[in-house]
C-alpha positions as CSV (number, residue, x, y, z in Angstrom):
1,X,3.6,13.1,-66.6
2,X,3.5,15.2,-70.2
3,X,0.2,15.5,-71.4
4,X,0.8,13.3,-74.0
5,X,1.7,10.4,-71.6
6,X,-1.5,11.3,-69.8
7,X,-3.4,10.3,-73.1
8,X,-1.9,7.4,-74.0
9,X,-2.5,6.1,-70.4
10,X,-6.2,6.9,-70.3
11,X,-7.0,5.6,-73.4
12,X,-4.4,2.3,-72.5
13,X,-6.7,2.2,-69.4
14,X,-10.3,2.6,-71.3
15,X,-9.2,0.5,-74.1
16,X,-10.2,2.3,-76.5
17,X,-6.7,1.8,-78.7
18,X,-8.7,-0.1,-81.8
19,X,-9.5,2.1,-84.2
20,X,-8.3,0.0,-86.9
21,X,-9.4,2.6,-89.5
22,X,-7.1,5.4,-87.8
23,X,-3.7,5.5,-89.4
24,X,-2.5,8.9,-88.0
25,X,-0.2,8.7,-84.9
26,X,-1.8,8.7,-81.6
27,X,-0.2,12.3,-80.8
28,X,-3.0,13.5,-83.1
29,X,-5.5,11.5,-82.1
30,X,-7.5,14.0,-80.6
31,X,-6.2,17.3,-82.5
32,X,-9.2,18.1,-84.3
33,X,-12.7,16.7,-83.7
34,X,-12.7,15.0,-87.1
35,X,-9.6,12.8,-86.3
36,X,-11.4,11.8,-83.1
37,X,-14.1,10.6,-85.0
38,X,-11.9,8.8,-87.4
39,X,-10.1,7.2,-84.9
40,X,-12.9,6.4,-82.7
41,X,-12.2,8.2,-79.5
42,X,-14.2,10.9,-79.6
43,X,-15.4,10.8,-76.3
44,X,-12.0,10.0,-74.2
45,X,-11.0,13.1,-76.4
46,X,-13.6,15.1,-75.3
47,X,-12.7,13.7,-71.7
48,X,-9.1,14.7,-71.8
49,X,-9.0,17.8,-73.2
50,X,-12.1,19.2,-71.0
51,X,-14.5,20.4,-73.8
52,X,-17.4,20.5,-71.6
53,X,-20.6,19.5,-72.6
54,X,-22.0,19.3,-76.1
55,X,-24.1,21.9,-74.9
56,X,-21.6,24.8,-74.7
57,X,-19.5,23.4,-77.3
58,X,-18.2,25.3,-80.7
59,X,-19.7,23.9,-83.8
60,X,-16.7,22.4,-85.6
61,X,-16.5,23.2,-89.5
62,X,-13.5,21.2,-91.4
63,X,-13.8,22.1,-95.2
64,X,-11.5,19.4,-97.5
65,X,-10.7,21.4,-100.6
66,X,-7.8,21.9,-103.6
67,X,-6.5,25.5,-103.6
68,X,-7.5,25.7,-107.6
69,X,-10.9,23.7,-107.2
70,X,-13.5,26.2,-108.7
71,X,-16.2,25.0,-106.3
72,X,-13.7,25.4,-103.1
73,X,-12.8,29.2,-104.2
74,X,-17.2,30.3,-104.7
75,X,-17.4,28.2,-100.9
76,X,-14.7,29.9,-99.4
77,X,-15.5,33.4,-100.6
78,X,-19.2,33.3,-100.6
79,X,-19.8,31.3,-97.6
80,X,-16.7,30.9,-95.3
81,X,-15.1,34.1,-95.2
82,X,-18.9,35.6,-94.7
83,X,-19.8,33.0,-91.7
84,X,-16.2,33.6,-90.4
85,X,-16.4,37.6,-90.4
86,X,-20.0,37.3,-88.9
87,X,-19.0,34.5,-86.1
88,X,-15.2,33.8,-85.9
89,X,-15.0,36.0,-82.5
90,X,-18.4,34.6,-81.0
91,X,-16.9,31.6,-79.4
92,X,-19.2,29.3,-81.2
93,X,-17.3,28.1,-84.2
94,X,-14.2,26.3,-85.2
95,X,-12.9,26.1,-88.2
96,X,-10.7,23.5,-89.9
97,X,-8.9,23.4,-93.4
98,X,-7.2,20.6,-95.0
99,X,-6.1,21.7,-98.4
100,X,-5.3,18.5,-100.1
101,X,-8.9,17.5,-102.0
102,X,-8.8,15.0,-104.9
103,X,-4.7,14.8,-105.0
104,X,-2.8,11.8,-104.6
105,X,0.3,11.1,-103.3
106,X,4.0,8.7,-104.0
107,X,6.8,7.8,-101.3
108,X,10.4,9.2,-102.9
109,X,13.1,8.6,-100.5
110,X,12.0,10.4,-97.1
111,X,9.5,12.7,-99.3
112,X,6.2,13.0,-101.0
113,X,5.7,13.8,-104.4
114,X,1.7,14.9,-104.7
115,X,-0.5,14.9,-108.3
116,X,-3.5,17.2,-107.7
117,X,-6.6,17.1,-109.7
118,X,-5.8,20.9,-111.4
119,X,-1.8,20.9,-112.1
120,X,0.7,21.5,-110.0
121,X,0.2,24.7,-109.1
122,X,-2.6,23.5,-107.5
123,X,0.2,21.5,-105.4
124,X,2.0,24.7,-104.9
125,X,-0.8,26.5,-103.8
126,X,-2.0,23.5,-101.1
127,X,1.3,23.4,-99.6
128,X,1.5,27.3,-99.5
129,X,-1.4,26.9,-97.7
130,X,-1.0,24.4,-95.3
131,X,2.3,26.1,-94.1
132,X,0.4,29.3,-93.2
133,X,-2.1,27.4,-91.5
134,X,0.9,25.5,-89.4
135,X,2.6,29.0,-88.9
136,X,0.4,31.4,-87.7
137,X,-2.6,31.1,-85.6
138,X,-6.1,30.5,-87.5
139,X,-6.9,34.0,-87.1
140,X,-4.4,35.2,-88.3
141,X,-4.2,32.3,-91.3
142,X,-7.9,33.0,-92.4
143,X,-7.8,36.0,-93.8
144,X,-4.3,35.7,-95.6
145,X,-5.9,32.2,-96.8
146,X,-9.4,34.2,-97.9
147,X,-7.2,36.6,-99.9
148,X,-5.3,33.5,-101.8
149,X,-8.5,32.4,-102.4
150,X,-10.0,34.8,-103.8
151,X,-7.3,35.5,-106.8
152,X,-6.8,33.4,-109.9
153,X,-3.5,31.9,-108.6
154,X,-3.7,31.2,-104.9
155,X,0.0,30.6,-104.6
156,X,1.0,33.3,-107.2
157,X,-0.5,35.5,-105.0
158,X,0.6,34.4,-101.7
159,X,3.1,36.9,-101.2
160,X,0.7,39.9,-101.5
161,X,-2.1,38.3,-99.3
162,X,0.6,37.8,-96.6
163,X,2.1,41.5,-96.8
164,X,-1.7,42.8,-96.8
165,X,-2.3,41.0,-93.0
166,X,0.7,42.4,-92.2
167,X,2.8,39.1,-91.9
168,X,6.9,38.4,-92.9
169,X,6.3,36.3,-96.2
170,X,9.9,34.8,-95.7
171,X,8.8,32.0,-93.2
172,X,5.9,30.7,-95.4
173,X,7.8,31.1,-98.9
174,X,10.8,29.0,-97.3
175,X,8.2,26.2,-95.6
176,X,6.4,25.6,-99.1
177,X,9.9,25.4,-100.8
178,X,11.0,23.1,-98.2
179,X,10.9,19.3,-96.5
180,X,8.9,20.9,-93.7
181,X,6.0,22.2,-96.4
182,X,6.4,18.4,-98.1
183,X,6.0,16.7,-94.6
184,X,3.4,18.9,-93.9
185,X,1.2,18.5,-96.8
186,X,1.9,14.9,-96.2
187,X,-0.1,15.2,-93.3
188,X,-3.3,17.1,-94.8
189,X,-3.2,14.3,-97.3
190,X,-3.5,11.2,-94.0
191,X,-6.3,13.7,-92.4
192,X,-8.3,13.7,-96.2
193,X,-7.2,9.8,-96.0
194,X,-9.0,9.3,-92.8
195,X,-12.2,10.5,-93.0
196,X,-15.2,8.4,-92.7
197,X,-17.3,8.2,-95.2
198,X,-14.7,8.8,-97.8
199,X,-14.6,11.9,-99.5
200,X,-15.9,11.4,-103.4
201,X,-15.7,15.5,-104.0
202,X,-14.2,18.8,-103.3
203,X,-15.2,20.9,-101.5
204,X,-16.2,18.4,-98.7
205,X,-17.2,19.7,-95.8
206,X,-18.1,18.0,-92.5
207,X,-20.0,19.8,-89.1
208,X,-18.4,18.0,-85.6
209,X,-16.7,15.7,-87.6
210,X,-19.8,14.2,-89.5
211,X,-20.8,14.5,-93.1
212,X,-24.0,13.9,-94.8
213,X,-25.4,15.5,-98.1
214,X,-27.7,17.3,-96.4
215,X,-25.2,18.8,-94.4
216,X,-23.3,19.9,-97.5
217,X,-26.5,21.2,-98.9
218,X,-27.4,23.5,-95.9
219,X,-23.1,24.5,-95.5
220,X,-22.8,25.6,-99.3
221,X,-26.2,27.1,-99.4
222,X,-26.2,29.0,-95.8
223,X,-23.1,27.9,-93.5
224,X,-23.5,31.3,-91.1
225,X,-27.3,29.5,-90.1
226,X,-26.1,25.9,-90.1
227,X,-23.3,27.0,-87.7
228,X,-26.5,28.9,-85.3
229,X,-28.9,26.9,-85.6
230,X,-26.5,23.7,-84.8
231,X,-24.9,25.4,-81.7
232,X,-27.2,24.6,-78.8
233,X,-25.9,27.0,-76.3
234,X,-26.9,30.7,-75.8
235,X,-26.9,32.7,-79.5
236,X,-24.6,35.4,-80.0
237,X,-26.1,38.7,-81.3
238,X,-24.4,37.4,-84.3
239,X,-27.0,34.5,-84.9
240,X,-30.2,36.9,-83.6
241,X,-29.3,39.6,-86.0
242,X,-29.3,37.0,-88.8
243,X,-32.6,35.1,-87.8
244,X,-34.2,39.0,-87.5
245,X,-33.1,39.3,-91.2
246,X,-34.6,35.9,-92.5
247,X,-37.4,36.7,-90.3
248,X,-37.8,39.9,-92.1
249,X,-37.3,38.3,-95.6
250,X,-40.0,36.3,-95.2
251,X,-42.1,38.8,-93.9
252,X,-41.6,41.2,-96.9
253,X,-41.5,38.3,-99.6
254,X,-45.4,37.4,-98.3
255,X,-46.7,40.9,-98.3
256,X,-46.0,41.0,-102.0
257,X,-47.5,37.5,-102.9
């Protein structure tokens, strides 16, 4: 039995196939800890795919943003790329990113036709994205996506952040020109769709699936120590070095009051 099968029978069997507010496919059901949530099987997901217990579990960032969205660029430069530099190899941290934000969205024939909040090369530049994030591995993705970010014109500049990380720029080029980038950015848009609250800004960022305003406080403020300080299992040097340096902030910042 595929693993697929395997998950359609154990959550037939749980009966767990009622999340009324899920309208992704059940293939996805458990692809990223956020849909989970969405779609109410969070824990048969966790089940399945042999996470382990919360206590050893990577802290899951998913960051909902527009590739043009002033706010997304200062988070992603200033606090992702940083956190993601410091603890991307630790084991304790997962990143997920759904370029899509405040766009919207029309049916034409068997395609999509999106409107996004900053033009349409904000559209361009979302799709760009979202094709490097379905071709290459995160790793890989995260810094070419960093780079785009950190330009004027993300998708002007796509081509030059790709050839920098050392990747062919052919294969993304033709999937953001193409029905594969259009179904793909389809999909970023049902993920934004699903989440639970609602998003009502950009960037919108949830930690294991879950957002609260003082979770978007404590991401856009200091996301390296909400990732440490949320992840219960043993700290990498990573997370010591940076409480030694807060530690040592305070300390200073006291001798001269």
């Amino acid at each position: 039995m595929s693993n697929f099968a395997t998950l359609l029978a154990v959550f037939f069997l749980i009966g767990v196939i009622s999340a009324k507010s899920c309208n992704l496919p059940p293939s996805e059901w458990c692809s990223t800890t956020e849909i989970s949530v969405a779609c109410q099987v969070e824990k048969q997901c966790r089940l399945w795919s042999g996470m382990g217990s919360k206590a050893t579990a990577p802290v899951n960032i998913a960051l909902y943003y527009e590739s043009l969205c002033p706010g997304c660029k200062e988070f992603i430069t200033t606090q992702l790329q940083p956190t993601w530099m410091k603890l991307g190899d630790s084991g304790i941290l997962n990143v997920t990113l759904v370029p899509y934000g405040n766009a919207h969205e029309q049916q034409e024939g068997t395609g999509w036709i999106f409107e996004c909040q900053h033009g349409e090369w904000e559209c361009a530049g979302n799709i760009m994205e979202t094709c490097i994030l379905s071709l290459f591995k995160f790793k890989t993705a995260a810094p070419i996506i960093f780079c785009m970010e950190a330009a004027v014109d993300p998708y002007r500049t796509a081509y030059q952040c790709l050839q920098q990380q050392g990747v062919d720029p052919k294969p993304a080029l033709q999937c953001a020109n193409s029905s594969m980038g259009n179904a793909l950015e389809h999909k970023m848009a049902l993920l934004t769709e699903s989440l639970n609250p609602p998003h009502q800004y950009t960037p919108w960022i949830t930690l294991n699936g879950m957002h609260t305003e003082a979770i978007q406080q404590k991401a856009t403020t200091d996301l390296a120590k909400l990732v440490c300080d949320t992840f219960t299992g043993q700290k990498p040097d990573a997370c010591s070095d940076l409480y030694n340096m807060e530690r040592c902030y305070r300390n200073s910042k006291s001798t001269f009051t």
